[in-house]
C-alpha positions as CSV (number, residue, x, y, z in Angstrom):
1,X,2.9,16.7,-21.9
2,X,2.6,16.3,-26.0
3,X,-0.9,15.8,-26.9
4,X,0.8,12.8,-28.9
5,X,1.7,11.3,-25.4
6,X,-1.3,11.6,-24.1
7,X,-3.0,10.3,-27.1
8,X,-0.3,7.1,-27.0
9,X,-0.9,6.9,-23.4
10,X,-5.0,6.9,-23.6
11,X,-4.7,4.2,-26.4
12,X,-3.0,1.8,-24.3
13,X,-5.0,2.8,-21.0
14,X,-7.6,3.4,-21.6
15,X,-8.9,2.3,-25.3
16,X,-12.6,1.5,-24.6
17,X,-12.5,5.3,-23.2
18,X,-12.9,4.1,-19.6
19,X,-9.9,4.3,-17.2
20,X,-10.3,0.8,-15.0
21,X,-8.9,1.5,-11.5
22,X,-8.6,-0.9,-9.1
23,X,-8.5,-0.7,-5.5
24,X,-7.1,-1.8,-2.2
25,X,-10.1,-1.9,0.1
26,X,-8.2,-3.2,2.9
27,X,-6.4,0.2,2.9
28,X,-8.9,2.1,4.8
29,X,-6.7,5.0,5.3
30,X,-6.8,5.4,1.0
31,X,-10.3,4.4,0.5
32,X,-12.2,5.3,2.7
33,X,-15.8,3.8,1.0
34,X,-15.5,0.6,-1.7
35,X,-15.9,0.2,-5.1
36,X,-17.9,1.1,-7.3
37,X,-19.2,4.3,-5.7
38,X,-15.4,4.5,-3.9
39,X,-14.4,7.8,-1.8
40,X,-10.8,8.6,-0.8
41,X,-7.2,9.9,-1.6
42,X,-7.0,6.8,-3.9
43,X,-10.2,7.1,-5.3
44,X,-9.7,10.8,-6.2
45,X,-6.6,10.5,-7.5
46,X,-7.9,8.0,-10.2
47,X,-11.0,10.3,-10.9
48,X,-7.9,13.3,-11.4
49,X,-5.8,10.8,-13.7
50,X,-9.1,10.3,-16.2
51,X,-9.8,14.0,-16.6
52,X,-6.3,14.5,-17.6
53,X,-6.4,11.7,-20.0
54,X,-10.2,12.5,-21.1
55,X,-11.9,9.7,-20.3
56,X,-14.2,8.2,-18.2
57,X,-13.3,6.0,-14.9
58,X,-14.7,3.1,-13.2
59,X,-13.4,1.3,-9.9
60,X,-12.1,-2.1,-9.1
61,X,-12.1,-3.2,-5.9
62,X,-10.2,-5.7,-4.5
63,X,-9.7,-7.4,-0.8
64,X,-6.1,-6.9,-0.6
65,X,-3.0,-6.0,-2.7
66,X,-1.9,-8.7,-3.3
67,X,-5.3,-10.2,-5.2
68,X,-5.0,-6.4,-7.3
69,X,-1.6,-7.3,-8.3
70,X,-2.7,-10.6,-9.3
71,X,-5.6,-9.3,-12.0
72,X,-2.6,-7.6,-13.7
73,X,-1.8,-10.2,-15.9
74,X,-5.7,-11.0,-16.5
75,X,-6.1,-7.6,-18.0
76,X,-9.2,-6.6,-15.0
77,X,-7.5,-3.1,-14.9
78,X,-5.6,-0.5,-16.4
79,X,-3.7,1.6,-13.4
80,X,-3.6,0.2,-9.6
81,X,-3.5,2.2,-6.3
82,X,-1.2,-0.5,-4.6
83,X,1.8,-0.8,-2.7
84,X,5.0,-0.8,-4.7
85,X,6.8,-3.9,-3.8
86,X,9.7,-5.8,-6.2
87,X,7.5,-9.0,-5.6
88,X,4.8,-7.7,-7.6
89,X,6.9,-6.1,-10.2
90,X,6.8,-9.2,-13.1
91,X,3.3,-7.5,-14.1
92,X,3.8,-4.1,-12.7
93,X,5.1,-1.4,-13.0
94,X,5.3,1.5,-10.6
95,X,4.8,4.9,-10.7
96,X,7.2,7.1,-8.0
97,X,5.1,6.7,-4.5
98,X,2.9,9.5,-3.6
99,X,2.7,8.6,0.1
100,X,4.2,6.5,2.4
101,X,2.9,5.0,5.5
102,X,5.1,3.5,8.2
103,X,4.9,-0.1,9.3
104,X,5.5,-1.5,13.0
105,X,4.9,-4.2,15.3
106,X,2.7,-4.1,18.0
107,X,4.0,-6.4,21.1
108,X,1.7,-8.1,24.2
109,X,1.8,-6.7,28.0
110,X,4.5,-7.7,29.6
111,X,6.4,-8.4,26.2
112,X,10.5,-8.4,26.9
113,X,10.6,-6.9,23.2
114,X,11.7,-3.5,23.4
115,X,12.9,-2.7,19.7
116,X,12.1,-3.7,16.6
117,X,15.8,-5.2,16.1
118,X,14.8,-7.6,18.8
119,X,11.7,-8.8,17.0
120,X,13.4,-11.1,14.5
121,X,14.7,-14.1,16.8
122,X,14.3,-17.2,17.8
123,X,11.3,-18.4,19.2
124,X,9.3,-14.9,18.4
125,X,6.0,-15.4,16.1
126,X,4.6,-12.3,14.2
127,X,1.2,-12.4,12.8
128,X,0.9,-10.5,9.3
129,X,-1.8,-10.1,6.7
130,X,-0.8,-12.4,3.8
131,X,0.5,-10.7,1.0
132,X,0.2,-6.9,2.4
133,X,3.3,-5.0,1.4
134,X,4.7,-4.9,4.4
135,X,4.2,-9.4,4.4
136,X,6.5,-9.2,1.2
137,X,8.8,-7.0,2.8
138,X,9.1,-9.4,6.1
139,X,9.3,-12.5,4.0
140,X,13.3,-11.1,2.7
141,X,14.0,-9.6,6.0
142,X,13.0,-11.9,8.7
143,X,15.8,-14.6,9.1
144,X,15.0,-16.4,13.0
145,X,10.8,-15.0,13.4
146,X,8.6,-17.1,12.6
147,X,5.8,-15.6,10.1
148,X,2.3,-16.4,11.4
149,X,-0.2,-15.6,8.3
150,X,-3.8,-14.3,8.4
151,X,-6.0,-13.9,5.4
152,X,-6.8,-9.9,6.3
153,X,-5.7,-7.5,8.7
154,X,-8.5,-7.8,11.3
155,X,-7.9,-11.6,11.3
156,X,-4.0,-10.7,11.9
157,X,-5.0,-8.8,14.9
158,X,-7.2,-11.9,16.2
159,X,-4.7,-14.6,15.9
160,X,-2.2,-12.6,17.6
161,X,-4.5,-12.3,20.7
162,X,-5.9,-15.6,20.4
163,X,-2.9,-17.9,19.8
164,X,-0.2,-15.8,22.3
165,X,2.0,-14.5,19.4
166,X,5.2,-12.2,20.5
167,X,4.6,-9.3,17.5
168,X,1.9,-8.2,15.4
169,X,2.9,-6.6,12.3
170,X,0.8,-3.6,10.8
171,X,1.2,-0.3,9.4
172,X,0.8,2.2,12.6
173,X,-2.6,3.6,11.9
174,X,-4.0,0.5,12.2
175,X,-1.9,-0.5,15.1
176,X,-3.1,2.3,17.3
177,X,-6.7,1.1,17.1
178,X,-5.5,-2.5,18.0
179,X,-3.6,-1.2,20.7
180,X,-6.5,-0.3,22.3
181,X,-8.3,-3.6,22.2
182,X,-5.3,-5.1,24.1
183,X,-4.3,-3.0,27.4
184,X,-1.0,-2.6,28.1
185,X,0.2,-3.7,25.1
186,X,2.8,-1.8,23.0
187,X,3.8,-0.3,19.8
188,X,7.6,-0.2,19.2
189,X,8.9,3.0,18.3
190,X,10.2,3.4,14.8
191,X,9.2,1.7,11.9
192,X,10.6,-1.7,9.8
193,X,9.7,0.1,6.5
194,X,7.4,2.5,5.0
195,X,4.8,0.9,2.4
196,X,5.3,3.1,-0.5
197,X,1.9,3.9,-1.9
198,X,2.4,3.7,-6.1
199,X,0.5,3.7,-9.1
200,X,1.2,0.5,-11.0
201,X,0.3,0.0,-15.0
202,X,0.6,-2.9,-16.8
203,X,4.5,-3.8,-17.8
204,X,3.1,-3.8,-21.6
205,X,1.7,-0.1,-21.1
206,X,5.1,1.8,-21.8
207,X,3.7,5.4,-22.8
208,X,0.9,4.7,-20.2
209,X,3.4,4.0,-17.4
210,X,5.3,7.2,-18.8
211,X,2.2,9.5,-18.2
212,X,1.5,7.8,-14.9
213,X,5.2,8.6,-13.7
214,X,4.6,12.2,-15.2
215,X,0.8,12.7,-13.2
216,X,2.2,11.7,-9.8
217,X,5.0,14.0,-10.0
218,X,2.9,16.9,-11.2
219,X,0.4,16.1,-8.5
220,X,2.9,16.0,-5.7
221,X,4.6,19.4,-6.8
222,X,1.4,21.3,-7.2
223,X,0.4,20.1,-3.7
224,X,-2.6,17.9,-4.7
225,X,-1.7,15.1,-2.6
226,X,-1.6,17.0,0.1
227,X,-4.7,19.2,-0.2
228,X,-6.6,15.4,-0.4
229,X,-4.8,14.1,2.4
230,X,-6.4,17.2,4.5
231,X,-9.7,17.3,2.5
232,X,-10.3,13.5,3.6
233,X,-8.7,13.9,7.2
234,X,-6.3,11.2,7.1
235,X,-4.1,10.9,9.5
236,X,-1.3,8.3,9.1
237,X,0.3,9.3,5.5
238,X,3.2,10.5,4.7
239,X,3.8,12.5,1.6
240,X,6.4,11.5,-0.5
241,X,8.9,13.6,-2.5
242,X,8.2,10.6,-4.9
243,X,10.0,7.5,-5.3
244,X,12.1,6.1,-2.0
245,X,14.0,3.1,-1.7
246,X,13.1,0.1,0.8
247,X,14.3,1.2,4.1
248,X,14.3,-0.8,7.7
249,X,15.8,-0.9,10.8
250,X,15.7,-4.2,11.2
251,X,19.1,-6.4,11.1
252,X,21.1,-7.8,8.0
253,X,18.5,-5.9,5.4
């Protein structure tokens, strides 16, 4: 890239000479330890991205996604490891995903459910984490469910044991560990979409957003995704050949 790219690109990203990233800390299978001494794929990345610009990098951590997205428009960060969701594209804007990770529902014992077509009906309750990517994504797709909202993942998990409700929405890592809180129960095979794992700027940061897009393809060709996948022993994530549009099995999406 032109130095005088990365020199537009530092000015509007970094201009104190400190990269700001922030952080999803409910995505354990990204960061693995919290802000500000964070470890993980998402982490690292953001360490990679302020070598290459020359600058220093500090960490923002936030409970969800949806609270990251949020700070956008109050200037608390310059790039975000977040989901990539058209509900959060007013502020941001998003870099081709670097990894995907698949999304299911996880159904009681003795559930009639067998597919994930069958989970948006009448009558069937699905607890979510509110404002996850995969909450946004049910909130255009479901049309009969009912949507059930927790304020975090583990919370999800406990209404949907406590209160009797037919599906639990997750992404499948997470699934598989509540699976085995709740014998018998069952995850349904395939997926209802794949959270596409980004790197968001702001929507005033054009050349920054421009050397964002450039970095994640770069780091995806030469394999670097990959190696930090391995190095951190994550299992759950997909590598991405970048950006992939919103997919789902379920009906009328």
């Amino acid at each position: 890239m032109p130095d005088a790219t990365i020199d537009d690109a530092r000015a509007e990203l970094a201009p104190t000479g400190v990269l700001r990233v922030a952080l999803n800390h409910a995505n354990f299978l990204l960061v693995s330890r919290c802000a500000p001494d964070a470890m993980g794929v998402a982490p690292d990345l953001g360490r990679e991205l302020a070598r290459r610009l020359g600058v220093a990098v500090s960490f923002v951590g936030y409970e969800n996604a949806g609270l990251a997205a949020d700070a956008a428009a109050r200037n608390e960060w310059d790039v975000a490891f977040i989901g990539a969701d058209p509900a959060r594209e007013r502020d941001v804007a998003f870099s081709p995903a670097y990894v995907e990770i698949d999304a299911s529902f996880l159904v009681p014992p003795d559930s009639p459910i067998t597919s994930i077509a069958e989970v948006d009906a009448a009558g069937v309750r699905i607890a979510v984490a509110e404002r996850s990517a995969y909450d946004l994504f049910l909130r255009r797709a479901m049309q009969r469910a009912t949507l059930a909202y927790a304020d975090t993942i583990p919370a999800s998990q406990a209404i949907f044991a406590r209160d009797g409700l037919e599906a639990l929405a997750g992404l499948k890592p997470r699934l598989l560990q509540d699976q085995r809180s709740m014998p018998g129960s069952r995850i349904l095979d395939g997926r209802f979409m794949a959270v596409q794992q980004a790197i968001g700027t702001r929507r005033s940061a054009t050349a920054g957003s421009a050397f964002v897009e450039s970095f994640v393809r770069d780091i995806l060709a030469t394999g670097l995704v990959a190696t930090l996948v391995t190095t951190h022993e994550v299992v759950g994530l997909t590598v991405t050949n970048g950006w992939s549009p919103e997919e789902s099995l379920l009906p009328n999406v």
